[in-house]
C-alpha atoms as a printed R data frame, in Angstrom:
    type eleno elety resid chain resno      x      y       z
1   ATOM     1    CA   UNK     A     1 54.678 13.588   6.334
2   ATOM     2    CA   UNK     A     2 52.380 15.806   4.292
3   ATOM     3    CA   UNK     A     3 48.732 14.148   5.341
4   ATOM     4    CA   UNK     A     4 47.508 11.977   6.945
5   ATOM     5    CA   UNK     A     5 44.476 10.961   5.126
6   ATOM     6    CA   UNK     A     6 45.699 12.725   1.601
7   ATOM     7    CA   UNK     A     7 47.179  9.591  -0.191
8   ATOM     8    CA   UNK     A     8 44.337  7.078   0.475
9   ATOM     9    CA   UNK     A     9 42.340  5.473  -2.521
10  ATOM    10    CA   UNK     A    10 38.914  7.725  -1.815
11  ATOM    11    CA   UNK     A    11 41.205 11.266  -1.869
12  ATOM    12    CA   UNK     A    12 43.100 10.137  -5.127
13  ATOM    13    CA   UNK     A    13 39.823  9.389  -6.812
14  ATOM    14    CA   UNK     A    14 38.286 12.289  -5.739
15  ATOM    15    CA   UNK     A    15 40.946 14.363  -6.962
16  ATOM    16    CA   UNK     A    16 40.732 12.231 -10.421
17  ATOM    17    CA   UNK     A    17 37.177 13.445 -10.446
18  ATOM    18    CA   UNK     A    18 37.891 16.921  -9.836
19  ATOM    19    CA   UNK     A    19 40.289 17.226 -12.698
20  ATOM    20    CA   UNK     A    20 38.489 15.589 -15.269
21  ATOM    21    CA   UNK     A    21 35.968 18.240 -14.730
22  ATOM    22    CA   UNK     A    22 38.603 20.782 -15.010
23  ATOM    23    CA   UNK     A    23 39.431 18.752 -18.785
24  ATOM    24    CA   UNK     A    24 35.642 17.589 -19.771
25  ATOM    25    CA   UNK     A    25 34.672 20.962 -18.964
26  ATOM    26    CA   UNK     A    26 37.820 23.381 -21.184
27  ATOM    27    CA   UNK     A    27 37.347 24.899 -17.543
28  ATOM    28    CA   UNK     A    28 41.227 26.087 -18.100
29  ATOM    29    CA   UNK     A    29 40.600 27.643 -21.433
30  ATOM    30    CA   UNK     A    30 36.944 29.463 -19.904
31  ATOM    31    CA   UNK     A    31 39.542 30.641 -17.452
32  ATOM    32    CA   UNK     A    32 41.499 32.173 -19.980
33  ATOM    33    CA   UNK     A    33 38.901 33.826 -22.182
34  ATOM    34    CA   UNK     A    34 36.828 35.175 -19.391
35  ATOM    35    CA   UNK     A    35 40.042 36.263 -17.585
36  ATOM    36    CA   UNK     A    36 40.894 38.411 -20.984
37  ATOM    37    CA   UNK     A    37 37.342 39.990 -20.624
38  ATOM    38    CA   UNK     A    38 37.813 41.043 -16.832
39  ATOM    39    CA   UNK     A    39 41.016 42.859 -17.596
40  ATOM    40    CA   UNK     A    40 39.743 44.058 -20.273
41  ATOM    41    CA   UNK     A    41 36.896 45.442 -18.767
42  ATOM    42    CA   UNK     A    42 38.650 46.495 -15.997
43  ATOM    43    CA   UNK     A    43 41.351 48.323 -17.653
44  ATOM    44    CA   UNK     A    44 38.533 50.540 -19.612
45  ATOM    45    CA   UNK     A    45 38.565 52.412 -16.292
46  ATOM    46    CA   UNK     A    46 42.474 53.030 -15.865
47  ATOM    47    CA   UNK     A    47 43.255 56.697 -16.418
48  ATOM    48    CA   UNK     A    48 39.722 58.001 -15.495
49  ATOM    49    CA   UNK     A    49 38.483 56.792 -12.554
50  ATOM    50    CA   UNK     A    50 40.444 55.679  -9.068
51  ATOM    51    CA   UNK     A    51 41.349 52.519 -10.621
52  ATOM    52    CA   UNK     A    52 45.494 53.069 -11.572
53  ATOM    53    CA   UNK     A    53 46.032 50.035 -12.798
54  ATOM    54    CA   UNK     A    54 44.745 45.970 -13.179
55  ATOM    55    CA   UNK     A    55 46.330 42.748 -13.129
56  ATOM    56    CA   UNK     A    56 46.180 39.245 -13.189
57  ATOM    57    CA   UNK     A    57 46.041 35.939 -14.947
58  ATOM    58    CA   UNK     A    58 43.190 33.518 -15.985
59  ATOM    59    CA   UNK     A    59 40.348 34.444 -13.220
60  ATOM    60    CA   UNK     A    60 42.478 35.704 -10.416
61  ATOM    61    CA   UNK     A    61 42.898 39.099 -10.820
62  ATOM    62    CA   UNK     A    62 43.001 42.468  -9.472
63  ATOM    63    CA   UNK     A    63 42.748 46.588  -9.876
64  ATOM    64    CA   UNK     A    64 44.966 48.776  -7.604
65  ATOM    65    CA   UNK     A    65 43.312 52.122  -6.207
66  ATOM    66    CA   UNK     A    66 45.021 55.286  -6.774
67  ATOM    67    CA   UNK     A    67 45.944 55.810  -3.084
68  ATOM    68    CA   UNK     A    68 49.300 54.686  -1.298
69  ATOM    69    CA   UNK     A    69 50.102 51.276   0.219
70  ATOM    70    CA   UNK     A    70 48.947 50.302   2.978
71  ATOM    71    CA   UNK     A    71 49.924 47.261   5.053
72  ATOM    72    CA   UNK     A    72 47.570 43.825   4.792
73  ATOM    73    CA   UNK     A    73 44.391 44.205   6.937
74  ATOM    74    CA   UNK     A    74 44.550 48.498   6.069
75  ATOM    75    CA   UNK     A    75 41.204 49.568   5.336
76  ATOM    76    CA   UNK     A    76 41.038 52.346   2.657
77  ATOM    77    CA   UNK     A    77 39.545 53.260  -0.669
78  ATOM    78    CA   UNK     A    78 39.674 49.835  -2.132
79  ATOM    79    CA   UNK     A    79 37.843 48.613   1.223
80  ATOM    80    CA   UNK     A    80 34.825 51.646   0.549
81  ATOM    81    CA   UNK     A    81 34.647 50.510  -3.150
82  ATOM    82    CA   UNK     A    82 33.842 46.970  -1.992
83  ATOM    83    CA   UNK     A    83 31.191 48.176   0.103
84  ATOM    84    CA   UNK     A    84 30.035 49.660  -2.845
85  ATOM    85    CA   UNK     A    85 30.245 47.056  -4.902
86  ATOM    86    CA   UNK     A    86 28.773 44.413  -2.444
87  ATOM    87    CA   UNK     A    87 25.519 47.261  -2.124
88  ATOM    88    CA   UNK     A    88 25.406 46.442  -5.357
89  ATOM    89    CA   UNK     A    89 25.026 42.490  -5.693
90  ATOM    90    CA   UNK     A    90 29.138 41.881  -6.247
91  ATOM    91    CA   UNK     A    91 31.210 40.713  -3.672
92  ATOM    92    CA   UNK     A    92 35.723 41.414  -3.765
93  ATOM    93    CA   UNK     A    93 38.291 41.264  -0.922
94  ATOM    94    CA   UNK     A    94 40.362 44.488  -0.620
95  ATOM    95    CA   UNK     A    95 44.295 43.721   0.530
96  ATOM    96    CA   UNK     A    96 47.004 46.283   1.250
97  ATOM    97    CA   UNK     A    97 44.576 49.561   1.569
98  ATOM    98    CA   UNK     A    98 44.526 49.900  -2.512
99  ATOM    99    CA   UNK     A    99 43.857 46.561  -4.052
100 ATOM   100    CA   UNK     A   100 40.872 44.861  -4.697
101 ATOM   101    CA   UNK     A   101 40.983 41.063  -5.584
102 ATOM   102    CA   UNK     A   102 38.930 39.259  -8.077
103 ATOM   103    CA   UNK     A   103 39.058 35.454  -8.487
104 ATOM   104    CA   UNK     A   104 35.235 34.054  -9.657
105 ATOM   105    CA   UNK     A   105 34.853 30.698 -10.122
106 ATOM   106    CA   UNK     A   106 35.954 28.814 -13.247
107 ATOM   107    CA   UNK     A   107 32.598 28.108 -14.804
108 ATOM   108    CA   UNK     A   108 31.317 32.069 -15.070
109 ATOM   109    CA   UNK     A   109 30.348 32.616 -18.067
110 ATOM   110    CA   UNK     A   110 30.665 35.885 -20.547
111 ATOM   111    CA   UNK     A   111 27.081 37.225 -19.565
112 ATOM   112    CA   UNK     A   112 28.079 36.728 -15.975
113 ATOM   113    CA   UNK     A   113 31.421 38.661 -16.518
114 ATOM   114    CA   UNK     A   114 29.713 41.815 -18.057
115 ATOM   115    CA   UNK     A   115 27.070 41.474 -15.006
116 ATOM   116    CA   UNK     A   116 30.018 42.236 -12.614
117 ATOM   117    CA   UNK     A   117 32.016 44.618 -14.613
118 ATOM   118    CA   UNK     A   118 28.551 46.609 -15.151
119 ATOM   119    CA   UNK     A   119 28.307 46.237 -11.282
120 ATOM   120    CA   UNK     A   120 32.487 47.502 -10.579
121 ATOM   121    CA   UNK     A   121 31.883 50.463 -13.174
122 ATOM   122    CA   UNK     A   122 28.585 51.599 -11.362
123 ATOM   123    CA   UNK     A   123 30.128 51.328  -8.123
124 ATOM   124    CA   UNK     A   124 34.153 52.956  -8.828
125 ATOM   125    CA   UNK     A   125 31.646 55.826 -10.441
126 ATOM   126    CA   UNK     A   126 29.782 56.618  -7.230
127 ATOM   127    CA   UNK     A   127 33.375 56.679  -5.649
């Protein structure tokens, strides 16, 4: 039994809905492109800032801070740089004391991508 209300005629058409918007909308292939830019901006500050490295795939991605592990709800550098970052009009969630998550939604768009990257660079600067 997976749901109780998950197979009936109004949930499968809503979720017909929702993917045609995914199709009518190349929202997979926006995901792609703009997930290229984020890494790509993000990976301009590996090697000379705290970021050590960046991740991801499509629009879920991440940049690890150049302090040790921590364990899930550890507070650390990553959780200061998304104070800084939220200061600053951008919102993350930090995981694990050193990473910071990014996953925007599907429909951002390339102006809205350089928006946040100018807003992560300003803020892992001040850090």
């Amino acid at each position: 039994h997976g749901s109780t209300y998950g197979g009936n005629p109004l949930a499968c058409r809503v979720a017909t809905a929702a993917l045609e918007v995914l199709r009518d909308e190349n929202l997979s292939e926006n995901s792609k492109i703009r997930g290229e830019q984020v890494r790509a901006g993000l990976s301009a500050l590996v090697g000379n800032t705290i970021v050590e490295s960046v991740r991801g795939r499509g629009l879920l991605n991440a940049m690890v801070i150049d302090q040790p592990k921590g364990h899930y709800g550890d507070a650390g550098k990553a959780y200061e740089l998304c104070l800084k970052m939220m200061e600053h009009g951008l919102l993350a969630k930090p995981t694990h004391g050193n990473i910071i998550r990014f996953a925007p939604p599907l429909t951002i768009t390339e102006q809205q991508v350089d928006e946040c990257l100018d807003i992560i660079e300003k803020s892992v600067r001040e850090m």
